[in-house]
N, C-alpha and C positions, 0 to 999 in steps of 0.2 A: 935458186940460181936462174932458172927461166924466169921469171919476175924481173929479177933485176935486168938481163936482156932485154928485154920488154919494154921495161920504162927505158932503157938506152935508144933501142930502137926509136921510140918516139918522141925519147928527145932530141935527137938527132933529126929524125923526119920536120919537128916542129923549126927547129933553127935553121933545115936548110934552106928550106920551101915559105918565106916569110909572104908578106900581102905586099902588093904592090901600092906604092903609095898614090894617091890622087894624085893624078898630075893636071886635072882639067878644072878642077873646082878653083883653084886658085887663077888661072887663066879667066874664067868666067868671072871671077870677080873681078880681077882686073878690067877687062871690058867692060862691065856694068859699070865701073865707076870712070871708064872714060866716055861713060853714055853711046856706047856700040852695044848696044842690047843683042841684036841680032847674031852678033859673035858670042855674046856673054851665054844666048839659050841655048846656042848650038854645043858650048862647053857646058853647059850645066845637063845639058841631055845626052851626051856622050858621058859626062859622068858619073848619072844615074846610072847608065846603061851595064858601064865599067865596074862600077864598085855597088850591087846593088843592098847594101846593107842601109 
């Protein structure tokens, strides 16, 4: 019974608490292909920063 608790718990912990989605790498590519580099590094480095996997 504490098992099955358990896995509840952490399924529940996993579904609430999900990963935030990139919001910058897409911005950054945008910029890169409107040839504003300068915007495109600053979102690609904010989005390293944010999401460092």
């Amino acid at each position: 019974m504490k098992l099955k608790i358990t896995y509840c718990f952490i399924l529940i912990a996993a579904t609430a608490f999900p990963q935030e989605k990139d919001q910058w790498l897409p911005k950054g590519n945008s910029a890169f292909n409107d040839k504003d580099y300068i915007s495109a590094e600053a979102q690609y480095r904010i989005s390293g920063s944010k999401t460092p996997y």
